[in-house]
N, C-alpha and C positions, 0 to 999 in steps of 0.2 A: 435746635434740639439740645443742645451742649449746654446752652445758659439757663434750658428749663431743667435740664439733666441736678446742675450747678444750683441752684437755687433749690431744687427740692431738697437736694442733699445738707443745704444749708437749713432749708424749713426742717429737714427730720432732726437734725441737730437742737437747734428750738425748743422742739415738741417735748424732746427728752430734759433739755432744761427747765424747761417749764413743770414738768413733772417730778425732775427731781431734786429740785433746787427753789424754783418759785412756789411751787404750792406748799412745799413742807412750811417752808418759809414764811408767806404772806396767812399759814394758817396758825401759826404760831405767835406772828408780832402781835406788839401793845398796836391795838386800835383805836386805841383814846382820842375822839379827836377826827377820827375816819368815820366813812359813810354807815361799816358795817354795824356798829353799836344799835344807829339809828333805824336800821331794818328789821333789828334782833327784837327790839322795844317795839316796835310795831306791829309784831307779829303778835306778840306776847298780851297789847292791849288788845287786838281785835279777840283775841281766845278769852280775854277779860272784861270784855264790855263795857274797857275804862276810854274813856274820850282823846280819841286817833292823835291832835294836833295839840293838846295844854302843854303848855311853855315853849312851845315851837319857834317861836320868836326870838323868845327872850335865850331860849338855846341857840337858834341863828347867830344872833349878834355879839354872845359870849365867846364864840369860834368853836361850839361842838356844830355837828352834824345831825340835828334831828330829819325826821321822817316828814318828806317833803312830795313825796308823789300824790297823784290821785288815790284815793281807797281802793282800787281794786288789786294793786302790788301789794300791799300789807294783807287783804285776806287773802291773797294767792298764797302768801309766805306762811300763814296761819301754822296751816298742819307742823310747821319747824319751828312753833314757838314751846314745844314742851319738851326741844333737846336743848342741851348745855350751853352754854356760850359760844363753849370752846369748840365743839360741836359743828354748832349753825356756822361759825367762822369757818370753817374746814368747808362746811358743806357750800359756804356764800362763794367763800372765792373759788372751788373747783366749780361753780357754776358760770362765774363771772370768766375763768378760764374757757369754757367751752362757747360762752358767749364770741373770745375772740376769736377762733377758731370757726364756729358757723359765719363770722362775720368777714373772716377771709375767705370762705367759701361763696359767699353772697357775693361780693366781688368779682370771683371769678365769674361766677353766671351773670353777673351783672355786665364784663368783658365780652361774654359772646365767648370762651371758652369752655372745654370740658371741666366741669365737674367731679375731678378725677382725684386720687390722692397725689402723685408728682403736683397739677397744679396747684392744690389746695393747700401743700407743704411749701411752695414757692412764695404764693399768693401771703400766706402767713409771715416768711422770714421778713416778706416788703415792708408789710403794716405794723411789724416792731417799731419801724423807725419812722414810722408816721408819729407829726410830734403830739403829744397829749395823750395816745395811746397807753401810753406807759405808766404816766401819770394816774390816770383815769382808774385803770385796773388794781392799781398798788391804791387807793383811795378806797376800792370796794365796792365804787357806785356803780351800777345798773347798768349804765350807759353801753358797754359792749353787746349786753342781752339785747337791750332796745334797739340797738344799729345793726344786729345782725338781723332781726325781726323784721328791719325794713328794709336793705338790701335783699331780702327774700319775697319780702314783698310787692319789691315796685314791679318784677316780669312777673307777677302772680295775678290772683286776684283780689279782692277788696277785702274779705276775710282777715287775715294777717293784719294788714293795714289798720282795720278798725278795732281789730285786739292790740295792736300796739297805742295805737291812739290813746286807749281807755287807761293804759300804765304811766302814759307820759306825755299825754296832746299829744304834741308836734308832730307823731308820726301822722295822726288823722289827716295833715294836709295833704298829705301825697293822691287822697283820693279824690281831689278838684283836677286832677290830671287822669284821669280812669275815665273808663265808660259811664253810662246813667246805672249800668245793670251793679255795674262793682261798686260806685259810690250807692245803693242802695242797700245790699249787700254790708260795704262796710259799715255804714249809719246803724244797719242792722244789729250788728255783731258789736259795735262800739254801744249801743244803746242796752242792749240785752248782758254785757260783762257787767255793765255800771248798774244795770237794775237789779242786778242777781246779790249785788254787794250790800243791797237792802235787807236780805234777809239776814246777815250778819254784822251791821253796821249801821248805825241811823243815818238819818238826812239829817239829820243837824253835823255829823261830821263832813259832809258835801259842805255844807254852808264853812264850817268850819273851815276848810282847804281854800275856798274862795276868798279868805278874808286872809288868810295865812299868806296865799301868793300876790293878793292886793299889797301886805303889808311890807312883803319883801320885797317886791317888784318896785315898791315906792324907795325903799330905805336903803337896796343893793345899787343903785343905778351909778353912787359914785364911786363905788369897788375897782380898784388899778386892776384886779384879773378879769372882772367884767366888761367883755369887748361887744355886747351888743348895740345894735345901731342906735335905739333908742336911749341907748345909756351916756353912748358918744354924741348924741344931739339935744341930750336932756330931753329929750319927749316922755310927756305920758299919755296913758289913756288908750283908745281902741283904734286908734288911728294909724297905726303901725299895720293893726290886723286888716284893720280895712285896707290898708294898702297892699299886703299882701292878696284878699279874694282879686282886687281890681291887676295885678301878675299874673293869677293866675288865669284868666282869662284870655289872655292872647296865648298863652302858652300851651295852651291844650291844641289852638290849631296851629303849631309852630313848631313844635318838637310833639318827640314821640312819648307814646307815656311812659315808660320808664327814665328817658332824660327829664321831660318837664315833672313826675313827681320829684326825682333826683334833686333837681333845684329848689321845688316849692320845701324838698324836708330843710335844705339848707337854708333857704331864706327864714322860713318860719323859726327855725334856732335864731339864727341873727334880729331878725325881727319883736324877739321874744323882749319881756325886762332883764333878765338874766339871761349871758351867753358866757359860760367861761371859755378861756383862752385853748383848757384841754377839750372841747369840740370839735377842734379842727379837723379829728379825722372822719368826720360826718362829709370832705369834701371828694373822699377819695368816690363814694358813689356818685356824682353827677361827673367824675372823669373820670371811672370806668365804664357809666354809660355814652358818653360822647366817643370814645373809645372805639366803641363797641361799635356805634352807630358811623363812625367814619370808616371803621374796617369793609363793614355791608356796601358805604356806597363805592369806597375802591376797586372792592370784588364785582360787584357791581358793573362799573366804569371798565374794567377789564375787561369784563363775560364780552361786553359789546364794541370792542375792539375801539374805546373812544378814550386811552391812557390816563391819566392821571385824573383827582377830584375835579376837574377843570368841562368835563364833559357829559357831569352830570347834569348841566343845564340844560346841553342836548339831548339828553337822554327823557329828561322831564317834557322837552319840546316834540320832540319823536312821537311819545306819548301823549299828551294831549295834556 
């Protein structure tokens, strides 16, 4: 009670610098060069019916940051293309701020504890120091919005899951580890974001994104921050992916779904062309689901008077 006590009181501490020091802050700096330029522009083309991905490449490998998602995060951003820069920048990163925040709270639920603010200000002080956290947010990219999106969604159902998909794939994996009812569901809801983006966006920019992450996915593989698996064995092609569906399949009857989507979101990052090194706090949900899951069979293991993880063998035998 003392170290949750201790840690909240270190989280509200945080909370107020973050508010009054990181945001003024990070809405204020030269972005030249960071994520946000690139989401600013994309909102800006979908309101102008100029084509989503031209120079995307040739932007890539200059070292700006163009607009790299799927089409449906740029028309979501749409409605913020007819405020200021300076504006959408204020507005991006208190977004990307509350991203972190939902995404220490995802955590917590993802532990098996309350969903409370003491933990939630605790849970937050920890995942400061998760490394690339930091990075990440000071960047301007996405990625907190989309991790907290899926930490919410592995104890949910398919929903969440296939609306995060549609912003950034990887989340869509987590749903090889769900029911048939939530991977329909998700397929649903991931099929129906991406078809609605048609009515503000052609299918030639779909086509366009495919050939965009072909190009990068081919040209980033020797990148020193590029620590995906495929980039560390020089592989290309679908064979990463394939070997991901052929994971997931033991793992559905082998861990619980929130642990095994937990790993398939992880593996499918690692498995990807591109994994930067600031991802790593994608690993803190498949260890607060195992967490979580070792607490259940302790309590567990105690209610029936059979001590330590050691008896839940007996417990499974007991049972049948």
């Amino acid at each position: 009670m003392m170290l949750r006590r201790v840690l909240a009181a270190c989280g509200a501490v945080l909370l107020l610098a973050h508010l009054l020091y990181w945001l003024p802050n990070h809405a204020s700096r030269d972005t030249s060069g960071l994520d946000v330029p690139g989401y600013y522009e994309a909102a800006g083309r979908v309101v102008h019916r100029a084509p989503l991905y031209d120079g995307a490449v040739e932007a890539f490998y200059s070292g700006r940051a163009p607009y790299i998602y799927p089409p449906p995060l740029a028309v979501a951003l749409s409605p913020l293309a007819r405020l200021s820069a300076s504006t959408f920048q204020a507005m991006w990163y208190a977004l990307v701020l509350v991203g972190f925040w939902c995404y220490a709270a995802g955590l917590v639920r993802l532990f098996g504890a309350r969903v409370g603010v003491a933990n939630v200000l605790g849970a937050g002080f920890l995942l400061q120091f998760a490394p690339g956290i930091a990075m990440s947010m000071s960047l301007g990219n996405a990625d907190a919005i989309v991790w907290a999106m899926c930490a919410w969604s592995l104890r949910g159902g398919g929903a969440l899951a296939g609306f995060a998909g549609a912003l950034k794939v990887f989340p869509g994996w987590s749903l090889l580890a769900k029911s048939k009812r939530d991977v329909a569901i998700g397929v649903a809801v991931a099929a129906a974001t991406c078809a609605a983006t048609l009515t503000v966006v052609p299918l030639s920019d779909w086509s366009a994104w495919v050939k965009l992450m072909t190009a990068i996915g081919a040209g980033g593989m020797a990148w020193h921050t590029n620590i995906s698996l495929p980039a560390l064995l020089g592989v290309h092609g679908l064979a990463p992916m394939l070997a991901l569906v052929a994971i997931a399949i033991p793992l559905r009857s082998r861990l619980s779904p929130e642990l095994g989507g937990a790993v398939l979101l992880v593996l499918a990052l690692w498995l990807s062309p591109i994994c930067w090194w600031h991802y790593a706090p994608v690993l803190l949900m498949p260890l607060a689901s195992a967490c979580r899951v070792h607490g259940v069979l302790q309590r567990h293991a105690r209610l029936h008077g059979l001590g330590d993880l050691g008896g839940v063998g007996e417990i499974v035998a007991r049972r049948g």
